[in-house]
Structures are given as structure tokens and as C-alpha cells.
C-alpha atoms as one frame of an Amber mdcrd trajectory, in Angstrom:
protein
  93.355  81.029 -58.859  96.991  81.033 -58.141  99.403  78.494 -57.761  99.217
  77.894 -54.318  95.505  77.870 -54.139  95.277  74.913 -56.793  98.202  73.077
 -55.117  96.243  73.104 -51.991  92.638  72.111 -54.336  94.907  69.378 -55.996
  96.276  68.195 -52.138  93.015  67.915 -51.061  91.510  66.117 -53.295  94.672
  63.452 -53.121  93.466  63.376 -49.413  89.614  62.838 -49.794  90.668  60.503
 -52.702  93.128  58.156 -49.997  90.508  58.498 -47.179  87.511  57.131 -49.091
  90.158  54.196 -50.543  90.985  53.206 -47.198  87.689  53.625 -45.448  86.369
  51.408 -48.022  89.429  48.701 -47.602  88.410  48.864 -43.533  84.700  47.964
 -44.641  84.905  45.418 -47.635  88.518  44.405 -47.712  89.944  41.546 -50.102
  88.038  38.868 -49.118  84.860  40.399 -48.346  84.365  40.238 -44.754  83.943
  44.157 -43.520  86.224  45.280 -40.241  84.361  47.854 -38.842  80.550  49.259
 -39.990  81.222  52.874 -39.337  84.369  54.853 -38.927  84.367  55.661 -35.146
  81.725  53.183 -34.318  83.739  50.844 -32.448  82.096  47.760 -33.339  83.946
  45.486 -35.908  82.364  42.705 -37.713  85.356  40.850 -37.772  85.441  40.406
 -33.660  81.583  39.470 -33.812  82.091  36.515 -36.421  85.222  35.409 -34.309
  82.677  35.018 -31.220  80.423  33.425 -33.289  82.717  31.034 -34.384  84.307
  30.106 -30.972  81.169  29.924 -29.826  79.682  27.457 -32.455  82.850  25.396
 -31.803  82.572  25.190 -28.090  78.185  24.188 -28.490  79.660  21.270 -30.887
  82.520  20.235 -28.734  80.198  20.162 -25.534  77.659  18.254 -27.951  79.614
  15.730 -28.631  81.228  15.112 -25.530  77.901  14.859 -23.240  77.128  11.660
 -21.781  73.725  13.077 -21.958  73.993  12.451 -25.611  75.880   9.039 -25.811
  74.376   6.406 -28.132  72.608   3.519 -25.367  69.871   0.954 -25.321  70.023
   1.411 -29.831  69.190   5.188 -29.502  70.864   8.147 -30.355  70.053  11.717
 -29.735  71.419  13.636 -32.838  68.072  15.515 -32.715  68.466  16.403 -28.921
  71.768  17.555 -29.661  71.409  19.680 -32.262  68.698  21.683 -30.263  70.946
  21.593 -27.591  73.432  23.300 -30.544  70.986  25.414 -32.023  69.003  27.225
 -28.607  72.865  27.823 -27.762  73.498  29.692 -31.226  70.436  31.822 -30.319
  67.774  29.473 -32.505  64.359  28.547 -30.349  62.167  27.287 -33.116  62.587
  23.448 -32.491  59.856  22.154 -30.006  61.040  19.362 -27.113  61.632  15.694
 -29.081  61.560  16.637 -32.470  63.334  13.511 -34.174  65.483  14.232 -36.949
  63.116  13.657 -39.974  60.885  16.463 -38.247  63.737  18.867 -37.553  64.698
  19.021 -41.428  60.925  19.374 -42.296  60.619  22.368 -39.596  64.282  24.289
 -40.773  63.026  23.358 -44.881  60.006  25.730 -44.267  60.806  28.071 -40.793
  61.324  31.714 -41.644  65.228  32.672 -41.222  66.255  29.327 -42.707  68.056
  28.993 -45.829  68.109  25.163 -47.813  71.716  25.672 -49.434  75.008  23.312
 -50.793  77.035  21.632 -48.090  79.862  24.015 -49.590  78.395  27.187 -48.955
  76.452  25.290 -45.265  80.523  24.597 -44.649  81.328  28.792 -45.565  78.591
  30.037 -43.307  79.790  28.029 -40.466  83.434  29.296 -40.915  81.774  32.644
 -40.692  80.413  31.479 -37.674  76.774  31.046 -38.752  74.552  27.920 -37.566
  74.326  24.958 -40.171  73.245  21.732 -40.700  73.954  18.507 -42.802  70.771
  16.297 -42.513  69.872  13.127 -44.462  66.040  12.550 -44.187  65.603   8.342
 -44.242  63.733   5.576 -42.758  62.494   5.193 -40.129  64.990   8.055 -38.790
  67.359  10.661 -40.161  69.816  12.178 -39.297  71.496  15.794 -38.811  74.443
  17.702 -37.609  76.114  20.590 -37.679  78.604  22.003 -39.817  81.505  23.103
 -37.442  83.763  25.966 -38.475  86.973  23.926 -39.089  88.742  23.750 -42.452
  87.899  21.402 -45.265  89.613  17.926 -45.165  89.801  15.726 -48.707  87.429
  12.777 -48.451  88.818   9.081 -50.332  85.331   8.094 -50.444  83.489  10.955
 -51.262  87.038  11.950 -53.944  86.152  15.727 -52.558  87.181  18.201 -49.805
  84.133  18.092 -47.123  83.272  19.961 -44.137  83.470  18.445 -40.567  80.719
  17.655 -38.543  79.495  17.507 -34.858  78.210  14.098 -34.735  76.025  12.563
 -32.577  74.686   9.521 -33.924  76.316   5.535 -33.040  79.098   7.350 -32.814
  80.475  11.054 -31.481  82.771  13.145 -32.279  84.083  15.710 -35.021  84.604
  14.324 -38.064  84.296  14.768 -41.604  80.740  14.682 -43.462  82.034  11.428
 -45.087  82.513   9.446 -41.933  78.949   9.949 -41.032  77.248  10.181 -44.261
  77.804   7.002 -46.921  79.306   7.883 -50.426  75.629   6.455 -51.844  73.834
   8.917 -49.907  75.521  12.321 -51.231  72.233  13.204 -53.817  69.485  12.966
 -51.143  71.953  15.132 -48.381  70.643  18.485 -47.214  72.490  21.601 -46.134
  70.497  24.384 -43.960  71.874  27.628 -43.033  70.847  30.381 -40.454  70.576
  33.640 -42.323  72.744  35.827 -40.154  70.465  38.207 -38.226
């Protein structure tokens, strides 16, 4: 072989070496959220989650800004708005007036549904997956859903904690403490949508 011929061998195998290094830095970069799925493909993971996301965030704002779902007469409709919430993420499994005790029971054992922490509930929904903080009590629960907005540090909880789209006596985004006493942190639950 002469010199040329393993120049060229050595070249090329710099080249294959640099194109499998970047194709897999376009899939899995730091981080671990993948760009595109196939070289060529034109779809890119990245621009689905970031649809996702806005539209997770635009459900939950329209949630909690519906008079539909204002607290009146002692009720409130966190169960009717998280349907609302999840049928708008794509989710159909929750049958008309299921009260909030009955949603957690149905998403605890419904296929697709994963019972998680409210840290990685709080990840998925920043990924732009459907999740829920729910409190099972007496004679009602309660639920909502994790919106994809950064951590904030909780005084009464001592901890960083996701925000929520409330509906309850009172609506709005705010953090998991606000609607959720310090006292009642062991019996939360956190459900997440496996991503389909």
C-alpha cells in the first residue's frame, strides 16, 4: 500500500470517525433531549416538545382564566378543569363529572399513566408532557397540573417546587405550595403521561 493510499485510508477514517461524533451530538446531545431522529428526516424532537410545551401552557392559562371554572355557590371545578386540560393534551380516558378523588383513582391504575415524584411530574411537564399534582382527602380532593415553568423556592415547603394550574377557591398559576399545605406534602401524588 503506498503512501498515498494509507493517507487517504487514514483521512477517511478521520471522516467516518467526525460524522458518527456529530450525528450522535444531533441525536443525544448534552442534556439528553435528541434534535432530530434521523439524519435527513426532517422531523426534530426538539420542535415537537416546544409545541407540546406551548401548548400545555396555553390549556392551563385558558383553565384558569374560564369563568366556566370560577369557584361559586362553595364549588369548584378543579376536576372539570383538568379534563378540560387533559382531552386538550390528547388524553380521553376521564368520563363526564369525575370529582377529583375519582380522577386520581382512574390515572393510579389507567394504562399510559405513570404514579411518579412531583420533581420528575415538574421535568415531564417542562418537556412538555401532561402531569398532575393531586391530594386525595375528604370529602373531596384535589388536582392540577404541573405547568412547564421553572422551579420557584417555597418558605413553607424550605424547597424549590413546581407551579401549578389551579383551579380550586382560588385560580391562577402558582406554586405547588400555595395550593397544597406544608402538612400535606407525604400524602401528595404526582402522575405523569408516558409520552406516546
Amino acid at each position: 500500500m503506498s503512501r498515498e493510499d494509507k493517507l487517504t485510508e487514514i483521512l477517511a477514517s478521520l471522516a467516518k470517525w467526525a460524522y458518527d461524533h456529530l450525528l450522535k451530538q444531533l441525536i443525544t446531545p448534552e442534556g439528553g433531549v435528541g434534535v432530530v431522529e434521523t439524519v435527513g428526516s426532517g422531523y426534530s424532537v426538539e420542535e415537537d416538545r416546544m409545541v407540546q410545551i406551548e401548548r400545555l401552557r396555553m390549556l392551563g392559562m385558558e383553565a384558569v382564566g374560564n369563568p366556566v371554572f370560577a369557584p361559586r355557590d362553595g364549588k369548584t371545578h378543579c376536576n372539570r378543569s383538568s379534563k378540560f386540560i387533559a382531552e386538550g393534551m390528547g388524553y380521553y380516558g376521564l368520563p363526564v363529572n369525575t370529582l377529583a378523588n375519582d380522577f386520581i383513582a382512574i390515572l393510579a391504575i389507567a394504562p399510559g399513566w405513570v404514579e411518579d415524584t412531583i420533581d420528575r411530574a415538574h421535568k415531564a411537564a417542562m418537556r412538555g408532557q401532561l402531569a398532575f399534582v393531586c391530594l386525595e382527602d375528604h370529602p373531596h380532593g384535589h388536582i392540577a397540573a404541573v405547568a412547564p415553568e421553572p422551579m420557584e423556592f417555597s418558605g413553607s415547603w424550605g424547597v424549590e417546587v413546581p407551579l401549578l394550574f389551579n383551579v380550586g377557591r382560588e385560580n391562577g398559576l402558582m406554586k405547588a405550595s400555595k395550593v397544597y399545605r406544608a402538612a400535606s406534602i407525604p400524602s401528595l401524588r404526582a402522575f405523569v403521561r408516558e409520552e406516546v
